[in-house]
Biopython code that builds the backbone (N, CA, C, O; Angstrom):
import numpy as np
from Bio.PDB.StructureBuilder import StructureBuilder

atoms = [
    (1, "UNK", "N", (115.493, 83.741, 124.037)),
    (1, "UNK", "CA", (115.665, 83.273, 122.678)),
    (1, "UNK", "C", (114.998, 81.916, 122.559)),
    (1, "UNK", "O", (114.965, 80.988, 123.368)),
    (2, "UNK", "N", (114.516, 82.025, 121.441)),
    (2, "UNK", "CA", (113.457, 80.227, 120.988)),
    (2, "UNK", "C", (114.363, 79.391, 120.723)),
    (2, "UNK", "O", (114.213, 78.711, 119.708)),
    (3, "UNK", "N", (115.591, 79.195, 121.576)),
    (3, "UNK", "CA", (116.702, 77.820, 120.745)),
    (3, "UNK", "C", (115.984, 76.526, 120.025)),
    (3, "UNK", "O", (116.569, 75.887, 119.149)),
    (4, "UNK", "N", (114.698, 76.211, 120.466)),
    (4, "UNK", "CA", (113.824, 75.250, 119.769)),
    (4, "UNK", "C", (113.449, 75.835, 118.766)),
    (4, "UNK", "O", (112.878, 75.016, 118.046)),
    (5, "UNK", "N", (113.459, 76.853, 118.307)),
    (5, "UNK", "CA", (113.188, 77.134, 116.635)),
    (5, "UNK", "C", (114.265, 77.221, 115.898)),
    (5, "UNK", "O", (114.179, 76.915, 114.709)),
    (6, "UNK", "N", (115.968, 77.818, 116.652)),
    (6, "UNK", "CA", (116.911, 77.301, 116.010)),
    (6, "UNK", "C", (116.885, 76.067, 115.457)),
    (6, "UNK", "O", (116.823, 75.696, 114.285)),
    (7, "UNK", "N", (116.956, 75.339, 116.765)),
    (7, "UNK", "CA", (117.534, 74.086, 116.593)),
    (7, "UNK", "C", (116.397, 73.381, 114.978)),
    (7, "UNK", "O", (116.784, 73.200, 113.824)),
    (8, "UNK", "N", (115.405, 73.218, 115.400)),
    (8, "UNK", "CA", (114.408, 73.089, 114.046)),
    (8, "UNK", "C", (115.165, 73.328, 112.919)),
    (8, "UNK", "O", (115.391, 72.402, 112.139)),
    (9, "UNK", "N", (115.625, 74.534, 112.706)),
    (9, "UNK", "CA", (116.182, 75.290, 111.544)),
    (9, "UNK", "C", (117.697, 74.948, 111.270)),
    (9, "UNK", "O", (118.288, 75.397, 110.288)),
    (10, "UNK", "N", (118.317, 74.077, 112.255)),
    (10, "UNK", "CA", (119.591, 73.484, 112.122)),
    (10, "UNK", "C", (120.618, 74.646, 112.230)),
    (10, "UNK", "O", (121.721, 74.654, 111.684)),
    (11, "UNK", "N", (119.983, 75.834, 113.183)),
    (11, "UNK", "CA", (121.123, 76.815, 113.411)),
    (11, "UNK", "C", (121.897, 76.720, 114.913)),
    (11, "UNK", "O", (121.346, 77.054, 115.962)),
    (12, "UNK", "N", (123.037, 76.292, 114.834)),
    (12, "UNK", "CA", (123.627, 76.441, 116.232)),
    (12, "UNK", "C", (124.476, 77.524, 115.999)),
    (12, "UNK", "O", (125.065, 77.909, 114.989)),
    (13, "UNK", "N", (124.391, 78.112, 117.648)),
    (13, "UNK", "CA", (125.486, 78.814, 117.726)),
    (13, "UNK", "C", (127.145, 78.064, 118.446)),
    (13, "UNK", "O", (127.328, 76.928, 118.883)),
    (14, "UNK", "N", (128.081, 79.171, 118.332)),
    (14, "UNK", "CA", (129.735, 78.466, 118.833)),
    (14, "UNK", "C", (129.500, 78.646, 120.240)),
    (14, "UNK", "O", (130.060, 77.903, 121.047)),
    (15, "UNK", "N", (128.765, 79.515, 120.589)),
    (15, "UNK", "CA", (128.184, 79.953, 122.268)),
    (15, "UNK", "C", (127.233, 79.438, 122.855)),
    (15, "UNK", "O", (126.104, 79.198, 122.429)),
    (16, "UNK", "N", (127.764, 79.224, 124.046)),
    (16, "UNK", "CA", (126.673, 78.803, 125.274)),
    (16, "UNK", "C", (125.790, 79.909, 125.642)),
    (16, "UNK", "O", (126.113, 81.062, 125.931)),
    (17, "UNK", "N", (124.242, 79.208, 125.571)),
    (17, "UNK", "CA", (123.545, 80.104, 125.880)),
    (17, "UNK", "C", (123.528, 81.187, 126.870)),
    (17, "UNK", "O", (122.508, 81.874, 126.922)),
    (18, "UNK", "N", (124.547, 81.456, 127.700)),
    (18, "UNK", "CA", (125.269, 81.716, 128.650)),
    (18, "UNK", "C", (126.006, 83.341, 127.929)),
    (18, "UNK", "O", (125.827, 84.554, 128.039)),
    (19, "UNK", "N", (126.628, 82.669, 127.404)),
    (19, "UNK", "CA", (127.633, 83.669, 126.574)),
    (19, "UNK", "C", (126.745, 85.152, 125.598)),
    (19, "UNK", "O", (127.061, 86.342, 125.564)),
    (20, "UNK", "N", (125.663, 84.467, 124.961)),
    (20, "UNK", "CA", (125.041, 85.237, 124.059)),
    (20, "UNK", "C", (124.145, 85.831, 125.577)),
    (20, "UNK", "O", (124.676, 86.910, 125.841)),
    (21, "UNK", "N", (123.569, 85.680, 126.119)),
    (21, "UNK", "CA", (122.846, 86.081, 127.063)),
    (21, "UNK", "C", (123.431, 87.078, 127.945)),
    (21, "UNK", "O", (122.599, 87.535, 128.728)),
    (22, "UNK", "N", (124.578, 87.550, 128.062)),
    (22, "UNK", "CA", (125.661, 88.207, 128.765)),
    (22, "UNK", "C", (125.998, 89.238, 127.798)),
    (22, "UNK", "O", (126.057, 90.425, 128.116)),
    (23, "UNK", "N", (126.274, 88.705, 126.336)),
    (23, "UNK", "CA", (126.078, 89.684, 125.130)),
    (23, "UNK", "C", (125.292, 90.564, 125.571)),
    (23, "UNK", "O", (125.769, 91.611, 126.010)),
    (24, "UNK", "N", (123.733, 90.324, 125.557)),
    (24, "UNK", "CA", (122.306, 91.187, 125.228)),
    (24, "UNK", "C", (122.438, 91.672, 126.661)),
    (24, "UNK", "O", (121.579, 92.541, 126.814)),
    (25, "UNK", "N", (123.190, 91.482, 127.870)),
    (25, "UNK", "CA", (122.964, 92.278, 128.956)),
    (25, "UNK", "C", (124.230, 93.533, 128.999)),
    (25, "UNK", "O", (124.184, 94.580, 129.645)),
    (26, "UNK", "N", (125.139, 93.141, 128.264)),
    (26, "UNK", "CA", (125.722, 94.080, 127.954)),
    (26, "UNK", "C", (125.514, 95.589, 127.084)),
    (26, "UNK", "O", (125.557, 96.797, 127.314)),
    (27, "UNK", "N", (125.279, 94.709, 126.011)),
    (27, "UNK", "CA", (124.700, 95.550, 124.701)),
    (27, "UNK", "C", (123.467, 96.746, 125.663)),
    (27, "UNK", "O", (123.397, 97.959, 125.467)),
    (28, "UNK", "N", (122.838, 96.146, 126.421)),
    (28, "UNK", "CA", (121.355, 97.202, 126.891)),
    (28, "UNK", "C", (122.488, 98.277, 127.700)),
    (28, "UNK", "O", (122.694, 99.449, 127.384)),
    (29, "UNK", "N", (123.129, 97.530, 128.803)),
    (29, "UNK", "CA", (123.688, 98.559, 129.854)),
    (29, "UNK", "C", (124.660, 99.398, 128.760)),
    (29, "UNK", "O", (124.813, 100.542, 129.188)),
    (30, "UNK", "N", (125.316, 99.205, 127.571)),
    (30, "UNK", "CA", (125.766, 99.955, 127.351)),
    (30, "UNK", "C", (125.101, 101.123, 126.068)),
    (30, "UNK", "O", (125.645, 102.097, 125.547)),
    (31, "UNK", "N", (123.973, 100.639, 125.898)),
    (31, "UNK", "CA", (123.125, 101.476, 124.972)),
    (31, "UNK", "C", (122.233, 102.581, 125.931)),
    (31, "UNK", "O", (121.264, 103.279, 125.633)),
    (32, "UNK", "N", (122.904, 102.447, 127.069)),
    (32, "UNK", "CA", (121.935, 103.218, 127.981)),
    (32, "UNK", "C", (120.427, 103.952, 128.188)),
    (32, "UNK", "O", (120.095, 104.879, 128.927)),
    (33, "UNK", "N", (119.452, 102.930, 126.969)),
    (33, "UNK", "CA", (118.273, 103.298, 126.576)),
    (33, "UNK", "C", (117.816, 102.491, 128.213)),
    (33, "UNK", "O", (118.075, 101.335, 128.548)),
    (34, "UNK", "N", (117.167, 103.422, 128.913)),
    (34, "UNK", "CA", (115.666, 103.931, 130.055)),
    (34, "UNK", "C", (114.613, 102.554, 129.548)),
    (34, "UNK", "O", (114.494, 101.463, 130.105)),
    (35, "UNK", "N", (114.040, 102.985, 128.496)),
    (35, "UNK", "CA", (113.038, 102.866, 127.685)),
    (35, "UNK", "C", (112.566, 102.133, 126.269)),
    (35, "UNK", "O", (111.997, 102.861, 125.455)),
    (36, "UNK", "N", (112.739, 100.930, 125.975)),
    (36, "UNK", "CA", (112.743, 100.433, 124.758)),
    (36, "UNK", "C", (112.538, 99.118, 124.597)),
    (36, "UNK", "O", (111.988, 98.416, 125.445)),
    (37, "UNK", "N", (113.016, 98.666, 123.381)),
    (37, "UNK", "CA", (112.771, 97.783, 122.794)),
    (37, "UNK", "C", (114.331, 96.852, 123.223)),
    (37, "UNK", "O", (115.285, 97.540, 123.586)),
    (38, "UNK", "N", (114.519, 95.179, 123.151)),
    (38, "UNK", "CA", (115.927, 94.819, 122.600)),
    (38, "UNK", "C", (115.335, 93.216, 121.729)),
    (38, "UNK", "O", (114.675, 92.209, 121.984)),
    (39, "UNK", "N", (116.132, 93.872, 120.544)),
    (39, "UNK", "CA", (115.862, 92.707, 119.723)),
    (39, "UNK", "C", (116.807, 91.971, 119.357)),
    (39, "UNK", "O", (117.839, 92.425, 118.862)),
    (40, "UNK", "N", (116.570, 90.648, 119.564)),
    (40, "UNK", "CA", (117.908, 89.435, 118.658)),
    (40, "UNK", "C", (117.528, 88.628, 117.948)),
    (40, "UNK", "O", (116.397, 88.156, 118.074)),
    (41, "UNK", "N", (118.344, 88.260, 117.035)),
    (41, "UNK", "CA", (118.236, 86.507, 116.398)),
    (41, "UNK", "C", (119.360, 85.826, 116.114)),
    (41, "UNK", "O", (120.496, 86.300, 116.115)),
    (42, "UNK", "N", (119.080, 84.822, 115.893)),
    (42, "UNK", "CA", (120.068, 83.632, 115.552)),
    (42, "UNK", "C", (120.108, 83.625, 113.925)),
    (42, "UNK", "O", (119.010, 83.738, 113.381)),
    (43, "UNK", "N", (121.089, 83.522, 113.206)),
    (43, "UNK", "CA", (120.867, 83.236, 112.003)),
    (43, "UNK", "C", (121.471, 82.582, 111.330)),
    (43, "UNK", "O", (122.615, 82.595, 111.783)),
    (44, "UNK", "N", (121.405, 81.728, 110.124)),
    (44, "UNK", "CA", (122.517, 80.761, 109.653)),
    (44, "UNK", "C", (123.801, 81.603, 109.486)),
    (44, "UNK", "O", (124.867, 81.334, 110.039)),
    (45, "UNK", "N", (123.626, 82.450, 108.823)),
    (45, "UNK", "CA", (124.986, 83.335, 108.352)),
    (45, "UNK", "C", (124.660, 84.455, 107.816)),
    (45, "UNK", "O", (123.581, 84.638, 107.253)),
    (46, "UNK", "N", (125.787, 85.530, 107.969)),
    (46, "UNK", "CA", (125.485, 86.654, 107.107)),
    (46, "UNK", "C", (125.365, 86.440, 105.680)),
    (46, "UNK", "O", (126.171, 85.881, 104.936)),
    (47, "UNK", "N", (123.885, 87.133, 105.315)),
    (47, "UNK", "CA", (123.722, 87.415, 103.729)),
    (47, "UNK", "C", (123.218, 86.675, 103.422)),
    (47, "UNK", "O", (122.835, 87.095, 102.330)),
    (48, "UNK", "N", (122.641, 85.248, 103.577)),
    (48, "UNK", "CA", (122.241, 84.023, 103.600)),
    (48, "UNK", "C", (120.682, 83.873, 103.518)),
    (48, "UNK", "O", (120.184, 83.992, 104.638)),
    (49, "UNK", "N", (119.617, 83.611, 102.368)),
    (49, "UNK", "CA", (118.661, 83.609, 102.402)),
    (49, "UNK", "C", (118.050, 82.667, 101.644)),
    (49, "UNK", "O", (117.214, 82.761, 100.745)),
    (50, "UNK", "N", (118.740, 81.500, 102.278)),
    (50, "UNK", "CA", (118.612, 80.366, 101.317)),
    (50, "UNK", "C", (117.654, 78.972, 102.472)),
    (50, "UNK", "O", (118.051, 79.280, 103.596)),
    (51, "UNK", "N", (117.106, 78.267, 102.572)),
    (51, "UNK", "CA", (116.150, 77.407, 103.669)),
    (51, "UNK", "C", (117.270, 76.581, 104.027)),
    (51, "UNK", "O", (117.029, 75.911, 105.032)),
    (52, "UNK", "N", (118.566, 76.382, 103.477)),
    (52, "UNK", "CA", (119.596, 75.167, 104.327)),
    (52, "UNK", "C", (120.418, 75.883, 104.802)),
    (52, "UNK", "O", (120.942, 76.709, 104.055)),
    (53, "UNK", "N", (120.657, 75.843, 105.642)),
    (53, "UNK", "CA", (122.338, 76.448, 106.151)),
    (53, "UNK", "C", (123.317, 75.774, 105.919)),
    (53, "UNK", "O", (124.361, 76.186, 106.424)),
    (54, "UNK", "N", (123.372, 74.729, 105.236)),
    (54, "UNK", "CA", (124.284, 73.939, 105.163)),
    (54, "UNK", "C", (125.914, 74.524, 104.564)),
    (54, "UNK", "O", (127.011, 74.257, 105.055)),
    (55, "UNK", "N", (125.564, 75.527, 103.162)),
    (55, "UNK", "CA", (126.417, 76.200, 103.066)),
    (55, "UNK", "C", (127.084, 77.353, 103.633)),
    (55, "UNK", "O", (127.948, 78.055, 103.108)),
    (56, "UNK", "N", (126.379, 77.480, 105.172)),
    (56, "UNK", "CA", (127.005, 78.860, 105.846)),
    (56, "UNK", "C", (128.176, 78.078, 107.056)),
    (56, "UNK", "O", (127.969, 77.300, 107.987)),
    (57, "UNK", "N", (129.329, 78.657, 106.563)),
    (57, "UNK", "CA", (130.572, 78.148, 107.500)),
    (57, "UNK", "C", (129.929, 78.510, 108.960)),
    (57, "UNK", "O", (130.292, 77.644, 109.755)),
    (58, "UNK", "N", (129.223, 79.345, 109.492)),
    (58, "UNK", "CA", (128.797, 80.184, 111.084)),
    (58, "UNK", "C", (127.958, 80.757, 111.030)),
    (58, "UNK", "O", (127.643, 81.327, 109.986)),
    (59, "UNK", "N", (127.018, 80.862, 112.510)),
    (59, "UNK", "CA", (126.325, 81.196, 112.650)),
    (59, "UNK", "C", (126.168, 82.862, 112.911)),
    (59, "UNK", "O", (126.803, 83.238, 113.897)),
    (60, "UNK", "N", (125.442, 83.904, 112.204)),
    (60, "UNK", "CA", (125.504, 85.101, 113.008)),
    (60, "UNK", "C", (124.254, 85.039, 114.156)),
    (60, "UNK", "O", (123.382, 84.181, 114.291)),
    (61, "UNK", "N", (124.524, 86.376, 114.991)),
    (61, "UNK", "CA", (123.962, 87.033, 115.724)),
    (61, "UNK", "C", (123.549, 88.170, 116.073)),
    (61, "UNK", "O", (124.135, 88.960, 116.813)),
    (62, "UNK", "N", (122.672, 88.283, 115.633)),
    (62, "UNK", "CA", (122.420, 90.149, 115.177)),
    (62, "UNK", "C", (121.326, 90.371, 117.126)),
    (62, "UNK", "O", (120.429, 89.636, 117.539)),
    (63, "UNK", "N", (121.838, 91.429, 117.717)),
    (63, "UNK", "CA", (120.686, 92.405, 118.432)),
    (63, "UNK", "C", (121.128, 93.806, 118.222)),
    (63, "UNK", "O", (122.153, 94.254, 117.710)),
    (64, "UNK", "N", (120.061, 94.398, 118.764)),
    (64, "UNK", "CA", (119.982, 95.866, 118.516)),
    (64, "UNK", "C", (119.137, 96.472, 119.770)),
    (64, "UNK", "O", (118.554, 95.580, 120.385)),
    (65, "UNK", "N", (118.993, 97.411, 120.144)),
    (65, "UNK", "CA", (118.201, 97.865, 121.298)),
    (65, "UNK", "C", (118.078, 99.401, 120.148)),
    (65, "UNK", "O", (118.898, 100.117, 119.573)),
    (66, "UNK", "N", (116.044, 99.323, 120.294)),
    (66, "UNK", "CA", (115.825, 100.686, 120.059)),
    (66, "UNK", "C", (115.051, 101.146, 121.103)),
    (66, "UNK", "O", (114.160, 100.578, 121.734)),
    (67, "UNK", "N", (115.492, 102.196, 121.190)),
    (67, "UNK", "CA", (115.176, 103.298, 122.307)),
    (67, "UNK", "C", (113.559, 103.873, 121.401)),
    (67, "UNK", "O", (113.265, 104.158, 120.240)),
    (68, "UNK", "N", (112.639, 103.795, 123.104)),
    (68, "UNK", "CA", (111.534, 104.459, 122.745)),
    (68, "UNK", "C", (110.653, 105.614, 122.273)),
    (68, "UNK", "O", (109.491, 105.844, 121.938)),
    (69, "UNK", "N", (112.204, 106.404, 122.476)),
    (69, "UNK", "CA", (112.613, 107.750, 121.914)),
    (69, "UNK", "C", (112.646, 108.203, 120.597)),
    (69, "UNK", "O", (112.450, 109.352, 120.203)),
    (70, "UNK", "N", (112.894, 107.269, 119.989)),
    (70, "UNK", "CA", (112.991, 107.233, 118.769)),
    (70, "UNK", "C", (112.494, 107.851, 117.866)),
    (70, "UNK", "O", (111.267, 107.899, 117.953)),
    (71, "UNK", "N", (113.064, 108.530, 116.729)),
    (71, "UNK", "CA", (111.946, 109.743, 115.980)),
    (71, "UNK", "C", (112.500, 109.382, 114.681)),
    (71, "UNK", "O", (112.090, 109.934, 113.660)),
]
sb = StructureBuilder()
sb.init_structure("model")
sb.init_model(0)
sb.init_chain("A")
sb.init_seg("    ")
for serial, (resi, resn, name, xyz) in enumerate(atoms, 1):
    if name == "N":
        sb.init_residue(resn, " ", resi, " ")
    sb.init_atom(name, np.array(xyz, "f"), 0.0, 1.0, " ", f" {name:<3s}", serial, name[0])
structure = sb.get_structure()
């Protein structure tokens, strides 16, 4: 993850990079995709498409793993 483009963007997360990183090793072993893609980001907040975060109480965290399988 680019935490230097967070941070730029004034998005922190409540987690140590530690924590979210243990997330995305989870999330794969349990998506049991062989073969694919895994994607994340940091974001000010859900629904939020505004350039300040100032009004988002938290940060989300969206990943996803797509399988190369995919049709």
């Amino acid at each position: 993850m680019n935490w230097m483009v967070a941070s730029r963007a004034k998005i922190s997360s409540s987690f140590p990079k530690s924590t979210l990183r243990s997330i995305l090793i989870q999330l794969t072993s349990a998506s049991k995709c062989k073969k694919g893609t895994l994607r994340y980001w940091l974001s000010a907040g859900p629904g939020y498409f505004l350039l300040s975060p100032s009004d988002c109480p938290t940060f989300a965290f969206y990943a996803v793993v797509i399988d190369e399988e995919f049709s």
